[in-house]
C-alpha positions in Angstrom: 33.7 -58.5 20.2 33.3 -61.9 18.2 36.6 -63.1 17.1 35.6 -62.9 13.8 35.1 -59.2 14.1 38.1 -58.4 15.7 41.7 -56.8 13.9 45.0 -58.7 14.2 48.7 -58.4 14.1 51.5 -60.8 13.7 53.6 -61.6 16.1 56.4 -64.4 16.4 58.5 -66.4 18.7 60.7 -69.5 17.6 58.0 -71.7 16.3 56.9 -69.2 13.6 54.1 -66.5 13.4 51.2 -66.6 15.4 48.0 -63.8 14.9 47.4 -61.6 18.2 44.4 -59.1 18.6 45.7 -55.8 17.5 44.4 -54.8 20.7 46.2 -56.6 23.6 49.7 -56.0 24.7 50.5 -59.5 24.6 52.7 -61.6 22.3 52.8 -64.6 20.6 53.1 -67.0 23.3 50.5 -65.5 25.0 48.3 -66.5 22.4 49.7 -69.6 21.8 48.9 -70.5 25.5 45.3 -69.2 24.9 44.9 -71.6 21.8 46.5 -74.5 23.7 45.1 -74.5 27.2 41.3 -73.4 27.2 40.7 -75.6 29.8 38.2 -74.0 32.9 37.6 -71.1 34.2 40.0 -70.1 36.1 42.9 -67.4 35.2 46.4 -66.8 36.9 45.6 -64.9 40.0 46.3 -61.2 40.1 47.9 -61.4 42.8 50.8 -63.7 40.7 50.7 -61.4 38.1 51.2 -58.2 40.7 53.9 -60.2 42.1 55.8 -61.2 38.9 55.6 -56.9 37.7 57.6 -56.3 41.1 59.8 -59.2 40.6 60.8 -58.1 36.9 61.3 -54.6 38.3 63.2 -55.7 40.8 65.0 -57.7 38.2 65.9 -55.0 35.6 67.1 -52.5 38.6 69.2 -55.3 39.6 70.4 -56.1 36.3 70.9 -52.2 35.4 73.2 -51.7 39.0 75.1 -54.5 37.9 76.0 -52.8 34.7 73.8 -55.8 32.4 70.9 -52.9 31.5 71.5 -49.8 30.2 69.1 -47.1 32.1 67.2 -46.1 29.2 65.4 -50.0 28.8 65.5 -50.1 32.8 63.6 -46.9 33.3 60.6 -48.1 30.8 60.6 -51.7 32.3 60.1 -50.4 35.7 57.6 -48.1 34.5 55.9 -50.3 32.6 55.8 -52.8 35.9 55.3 -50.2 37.9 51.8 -49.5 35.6 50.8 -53.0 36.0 51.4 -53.9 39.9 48.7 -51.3 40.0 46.2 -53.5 38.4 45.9 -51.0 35.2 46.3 -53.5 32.3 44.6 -56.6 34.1 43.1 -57.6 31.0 46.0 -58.7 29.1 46.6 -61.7 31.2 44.2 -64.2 30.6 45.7 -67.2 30.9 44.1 -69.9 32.6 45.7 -71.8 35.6 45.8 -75.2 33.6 49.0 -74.7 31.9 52.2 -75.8 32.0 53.1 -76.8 35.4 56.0 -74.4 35.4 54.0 -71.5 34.9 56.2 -70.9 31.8 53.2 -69.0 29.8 52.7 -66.8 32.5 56.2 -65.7 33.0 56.0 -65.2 28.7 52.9 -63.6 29.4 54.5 -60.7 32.0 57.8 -60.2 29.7 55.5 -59.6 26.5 52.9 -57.0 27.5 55.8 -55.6 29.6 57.8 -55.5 26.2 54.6 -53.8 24.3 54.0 -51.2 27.0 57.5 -50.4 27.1 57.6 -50.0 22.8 54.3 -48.0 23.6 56.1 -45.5 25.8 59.2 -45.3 23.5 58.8 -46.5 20.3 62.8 -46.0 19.0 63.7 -48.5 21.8 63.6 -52.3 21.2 62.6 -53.7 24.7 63.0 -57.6 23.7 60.7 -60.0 26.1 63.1 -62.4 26.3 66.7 -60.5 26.3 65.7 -57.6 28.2 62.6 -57.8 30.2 63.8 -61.4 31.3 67.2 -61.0 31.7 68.8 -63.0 34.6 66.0 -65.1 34.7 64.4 -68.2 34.0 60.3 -69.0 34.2 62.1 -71.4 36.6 63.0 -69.2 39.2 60.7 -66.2 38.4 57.2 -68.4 38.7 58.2 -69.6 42.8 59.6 -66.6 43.5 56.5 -65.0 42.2 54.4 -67.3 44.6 56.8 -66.4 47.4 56.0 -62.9 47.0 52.2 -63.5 46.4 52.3 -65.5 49.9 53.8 -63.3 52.1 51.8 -60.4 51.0 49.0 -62.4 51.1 49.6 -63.6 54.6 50.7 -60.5 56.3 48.5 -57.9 54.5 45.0 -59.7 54.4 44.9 -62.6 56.3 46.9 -61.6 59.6 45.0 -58.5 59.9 41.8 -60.1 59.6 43.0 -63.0 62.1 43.8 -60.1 64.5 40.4 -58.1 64.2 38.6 -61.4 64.7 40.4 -61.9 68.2 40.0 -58.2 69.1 36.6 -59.1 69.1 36.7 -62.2 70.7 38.6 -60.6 73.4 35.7 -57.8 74.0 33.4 -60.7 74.2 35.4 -62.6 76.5 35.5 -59.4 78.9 32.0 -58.5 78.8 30.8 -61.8 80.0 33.1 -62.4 82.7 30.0 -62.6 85.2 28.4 -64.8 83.1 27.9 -68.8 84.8 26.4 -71.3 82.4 26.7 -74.9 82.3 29.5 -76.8 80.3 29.2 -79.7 77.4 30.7 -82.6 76.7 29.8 -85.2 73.7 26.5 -82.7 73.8 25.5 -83.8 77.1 25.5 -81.8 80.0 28.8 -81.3 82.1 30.3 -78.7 84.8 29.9 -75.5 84.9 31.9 -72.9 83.2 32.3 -68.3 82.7 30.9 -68.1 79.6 34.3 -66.1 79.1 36.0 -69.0 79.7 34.2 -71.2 77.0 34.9 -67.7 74.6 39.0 -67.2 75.5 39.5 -71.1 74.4 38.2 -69.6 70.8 40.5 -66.2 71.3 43.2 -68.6 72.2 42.4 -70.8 69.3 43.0 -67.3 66.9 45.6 -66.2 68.4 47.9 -70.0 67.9 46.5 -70.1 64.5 48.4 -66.3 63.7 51.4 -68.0 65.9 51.4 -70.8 63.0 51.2 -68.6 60.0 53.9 -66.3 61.1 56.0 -69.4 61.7 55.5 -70.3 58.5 56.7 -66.8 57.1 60.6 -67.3 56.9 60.5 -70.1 54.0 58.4 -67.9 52.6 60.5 -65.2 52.5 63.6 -67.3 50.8 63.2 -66.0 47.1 64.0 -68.3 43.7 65.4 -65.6 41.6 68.5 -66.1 40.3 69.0 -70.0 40.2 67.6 -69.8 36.7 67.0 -72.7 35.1 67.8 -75.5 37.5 69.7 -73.9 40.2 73.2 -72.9 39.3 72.0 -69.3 38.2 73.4 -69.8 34.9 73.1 -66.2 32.7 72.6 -64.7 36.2 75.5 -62.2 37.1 76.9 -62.2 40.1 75.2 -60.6 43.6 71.4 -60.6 40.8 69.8 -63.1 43.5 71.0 -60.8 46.9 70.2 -57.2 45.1 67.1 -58.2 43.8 65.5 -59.7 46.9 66.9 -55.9 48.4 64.6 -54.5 46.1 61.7 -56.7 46.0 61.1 -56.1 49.7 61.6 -52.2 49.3 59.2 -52.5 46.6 56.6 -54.4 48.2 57.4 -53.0 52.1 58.1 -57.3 53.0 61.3 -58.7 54.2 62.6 -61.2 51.2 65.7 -62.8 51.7 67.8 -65.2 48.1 67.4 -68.6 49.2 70.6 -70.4 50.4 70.0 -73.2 48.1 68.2 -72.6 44.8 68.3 -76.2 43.9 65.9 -76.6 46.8 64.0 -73.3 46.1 63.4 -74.5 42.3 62.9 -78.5 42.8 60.7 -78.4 46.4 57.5 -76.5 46.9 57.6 -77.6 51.0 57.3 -73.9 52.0 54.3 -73.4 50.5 52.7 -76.6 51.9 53.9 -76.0 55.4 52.4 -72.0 55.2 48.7 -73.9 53.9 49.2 -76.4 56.6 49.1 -73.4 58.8 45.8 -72.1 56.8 44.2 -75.2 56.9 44.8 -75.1 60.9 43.1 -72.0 61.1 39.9 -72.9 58.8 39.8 -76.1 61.2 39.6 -73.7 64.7 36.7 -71.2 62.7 34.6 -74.8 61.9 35.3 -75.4 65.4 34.3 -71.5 66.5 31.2 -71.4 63.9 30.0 -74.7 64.7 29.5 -73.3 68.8 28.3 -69.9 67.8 25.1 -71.9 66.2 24.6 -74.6 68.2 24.5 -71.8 71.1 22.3 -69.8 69.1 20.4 -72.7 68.1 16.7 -71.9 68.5 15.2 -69.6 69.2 12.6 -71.7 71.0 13.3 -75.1 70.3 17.3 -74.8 70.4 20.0 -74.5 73.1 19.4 -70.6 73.1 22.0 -69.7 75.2 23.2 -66.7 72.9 21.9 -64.2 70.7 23.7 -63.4 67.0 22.3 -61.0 64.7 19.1 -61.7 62.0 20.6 -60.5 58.8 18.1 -61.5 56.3 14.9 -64.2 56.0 16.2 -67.9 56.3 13.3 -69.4 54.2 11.7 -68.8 51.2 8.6 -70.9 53.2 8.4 -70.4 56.7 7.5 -66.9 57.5 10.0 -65.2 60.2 13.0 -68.2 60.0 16.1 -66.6 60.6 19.2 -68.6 60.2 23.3 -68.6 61.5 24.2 -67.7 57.3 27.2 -66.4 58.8 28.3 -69.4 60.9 27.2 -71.5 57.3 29.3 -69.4 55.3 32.5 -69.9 57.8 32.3 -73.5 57.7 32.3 -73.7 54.0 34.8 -71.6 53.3 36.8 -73.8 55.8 35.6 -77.4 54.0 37.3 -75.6 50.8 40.6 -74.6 52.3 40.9 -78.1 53.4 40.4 -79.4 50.2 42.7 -76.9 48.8 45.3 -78.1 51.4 45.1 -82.0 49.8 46.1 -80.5 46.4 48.4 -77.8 47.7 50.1 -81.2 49.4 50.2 -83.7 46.5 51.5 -80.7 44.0 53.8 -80.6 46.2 55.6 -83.8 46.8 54.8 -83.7 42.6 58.0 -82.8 39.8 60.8 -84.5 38.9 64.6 -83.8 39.0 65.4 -79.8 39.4 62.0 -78.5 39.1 58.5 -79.0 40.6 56.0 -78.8 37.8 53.0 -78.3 40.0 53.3 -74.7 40.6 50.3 -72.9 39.0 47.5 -75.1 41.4 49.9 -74.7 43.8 49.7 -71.2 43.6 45.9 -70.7 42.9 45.1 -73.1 46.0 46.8 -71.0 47.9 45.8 -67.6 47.5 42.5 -68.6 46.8 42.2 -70.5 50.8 44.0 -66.8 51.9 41.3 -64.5 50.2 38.4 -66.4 51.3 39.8 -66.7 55.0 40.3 -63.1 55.2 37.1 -62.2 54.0 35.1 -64.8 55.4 36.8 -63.7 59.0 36.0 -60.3 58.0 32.3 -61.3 57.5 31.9 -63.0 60.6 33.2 -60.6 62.6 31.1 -58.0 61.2 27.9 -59.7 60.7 27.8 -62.2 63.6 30.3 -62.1 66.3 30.2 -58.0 67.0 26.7 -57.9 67.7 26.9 -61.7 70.1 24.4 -61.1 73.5 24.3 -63.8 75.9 21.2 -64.5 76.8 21.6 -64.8 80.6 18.5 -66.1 81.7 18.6 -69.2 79.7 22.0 -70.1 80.8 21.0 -69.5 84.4 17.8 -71.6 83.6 20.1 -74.2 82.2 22.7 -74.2 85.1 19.7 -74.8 87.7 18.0 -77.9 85.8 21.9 -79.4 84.9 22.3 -82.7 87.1 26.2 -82.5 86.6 26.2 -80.0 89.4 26.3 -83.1 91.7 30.5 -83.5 90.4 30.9 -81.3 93.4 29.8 -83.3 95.6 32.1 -86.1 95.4 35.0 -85.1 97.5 32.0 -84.9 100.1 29.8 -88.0 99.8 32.1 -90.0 97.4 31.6 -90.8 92.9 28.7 -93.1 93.8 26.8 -91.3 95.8 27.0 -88.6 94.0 26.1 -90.9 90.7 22.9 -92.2 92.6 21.8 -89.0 93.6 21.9 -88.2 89.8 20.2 -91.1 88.6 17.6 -91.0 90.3 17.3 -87.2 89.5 16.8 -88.2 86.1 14.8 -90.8 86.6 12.0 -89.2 89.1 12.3 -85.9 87.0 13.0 -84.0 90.5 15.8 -81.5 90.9 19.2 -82.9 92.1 19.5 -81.5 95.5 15.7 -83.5 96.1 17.5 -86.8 94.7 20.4 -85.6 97.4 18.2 -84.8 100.4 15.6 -88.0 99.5 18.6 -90.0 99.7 19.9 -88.2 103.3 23.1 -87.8 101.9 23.0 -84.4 103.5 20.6 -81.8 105.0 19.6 -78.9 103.0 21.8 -76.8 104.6 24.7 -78.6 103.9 24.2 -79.0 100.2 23.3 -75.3 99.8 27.4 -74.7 101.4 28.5 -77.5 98.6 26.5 -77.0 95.4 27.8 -73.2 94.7 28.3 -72.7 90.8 30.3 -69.8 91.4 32.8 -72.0 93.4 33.2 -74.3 90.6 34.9 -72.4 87.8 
């Protein structure tokens, strides 16, 4: 509906009165933020915005146990959050990303439609943004404790499981072609001879250090913000807030949370979450690394290597007839040229902010989550779409294997580096196979080349 169309309500907050549309839930910071920072596209995460309705339930339990909320204002707070951790009012935060580097607006933006849906439940009670739905708590601790959560869930329910699907399948792969002898590559050039499970367990092992890393990087993670407030004394914050609510915040979400040790650290340092992308980023580096083979193998299908078979999803040209192309293996790689990037600005936010607060948090944040999503779904792709339905094509690697020259690195414990080196150069040069280049040269008899040159013996 145009703006100019719409109904309004006034709303205030210190600085004065501020018009709302009657029909959002939010208050007048909300809007305030809306008129301020309409800068791109991109809104708070709802993942951030899950996390902070289970952090302020968390929060009013915590505050109601420690006799600071009376049950009646708890009970409609956690409902309230409870409504909106299940994505039912997603479009009363709009904010955009590109606000305060605190994430103050955000925070505002939770307590306010929180306070709404609580006065829309029961309208005889004042549930105050500020005094009730924020009580203990400062934007300060709340925003990082908020990414914390949004991390670890992040991590362990999307892009673990996704990590350990994708090396389920590499590990069928590897098992399948155990029989499988094809010739190895170095700098692109021919080399010696390898199981084609070989060449695929170095990209399971690759998948399986990469979930090593993340999980390694899941106990900062787990050290929660709340209840340092404002700069880290936990001023306003009763004591046992910070222990009881990280108690509840990892009933609520089923993850282990833990208060951090030292809030000053948790509020003014963001190394955590630049450690846990470091981790991402290693991961999106070993799926360029995996994508990258599975095409160049595939490459073809007459002019390429050839040496494997992925599946034809959909035309690869809108002007050659019948071109098929590795979209899969394309999408991979660009979703890992963006986590990269992400990483850079996940790791200047982070050595960013001055004094007792980082003031980087909201890129922080959206970097972040976005490099998890796309990782989880892109591995999710190319496991479906590509690496489930892999053939080798065993012919072309046995053809391969017979014409390689580097066959003749067997040889050397029997005839010595530059014999063996001859015999291949002049293999190459004469176009002739390399056990003609070895008999031509009488290095040794047919018969005893035949006991040497074994591929099978050489991997």
């Amino acid at each position: 509906m145009p703006e100019n169309e719409m109904e309004f309500r006034t709303e205030r907050d210190t600085l004065g009165t501020v018009a709302v549309p009657a029909a959002h839930y939010w208050g007048a910071q909300t809007q305030r933020s809306l008129q301020n920072f309409a800068i791109g596209t991109e809104r708070m995460p709802e993942e951030i915005i899950r996390a902070f309705a289970l952090l302020k339930k968390a929060a009013a339990l915590a505050n109601c146990e420690l006799g600071k909320l009376d049950e009646r204002r708890c009970g409609l707070i956690t409902a309230a959050c409870g409504e909106i951790a299940e994505n039912r009012w997603a479009g009363e935060f709009p904010l955009k990303v590109w606000q305060t580097g605190s994430g103050t607006q955000s925070n505002m933006n939770v307590n306010e439609v929180v306070s709404h849906l609580c006065a829309r439940m029961d309208p005889e009670v004042e549930v105050h943004p500020n005094d009730h739905v924020n009580m203990s708590q400062s934007s300060n601790d709340t925003f990082p404790t908020a990414m914390h959560v949004a991390a670890v869930c992040a991590l362990e329910e999307r892009v673990l499981p996704a990590l350990e699907a994708l090396t389920a399948t590499l590990r069928r792969l590897e098992e399948e072609n155990g029989d499988v002898i094809k010739i190895g590559r170095t700098h692109l050039q021919d080399a010696v001879p390898l199981r084609f499970s070989q060449e695929i367990s170095g990209w399971r092992a690759m998948t399986e250090a990469a979930a090593d890393y993340i999980k390694a990087s899941l106990p900062a993670l787990r050290q929660l913000a709340l209840g340092g407030t404002a700069v880290g004394t936990g001023l306003n914050c009763p004591a046992g807030f910070a222990e009881r609510s990280a108690e509840l915040l990892s009933r609520l979400t089923g993850h282990e949370f833990v208060t951090a040790p030292n809030k000053f650290h948790a509020l003014a340092s963001r190394d955590g979450m630049a450690f846990a992308h470091g981790a991402l980023k290693a991961l999106a580096a070993d799926l360029m690394k995996i994508a990258n083979d599975v095409r160049w193998l595939a490459s073809g299908p007459r002019c390429g290597l050839g040496e494997i078979r992925i599946p034809e999803n959909e035309p690869g040209s809108s002007i050659m007839p019948g071109k098929v192309n590795p979209t899969q293996c394309e999408a991979v790689t660009m979703i890992a040229v963006q986590v990269m990037g992400n990483d850079a600005a996940v790791g200047v936010a982070a050595s960013q902010g001055n004094f007792q607060l980082n003031v980087f948090m909201p890129v922080i944040a959206h970097n972040f989550l976005q490099s998890a999503r796309l990782l989880a779904d892109g591995m999710d792709s190319f496991r479906r779409n590509c690496l489930e339905g892999l053939r080798a094509d065993r012919e072309q690697m046995a053809a391969y294997l017979r014409r390689s020259l580097m066959l003749v690195t067997c040889l050397t414990p029997r005839i010595g580096y530059e014999k063996a080196a001859q015999a291949a150069r002049l293999a190459h040069l004469r176009g002739i196979s390399l056990k003609e280049a070895v008999l031509q040269s009488g290095f040794l008899t047919a018969g005893e080349y035949d006991g040497v040159v074994d591929p099978a013996n050489m991997v």
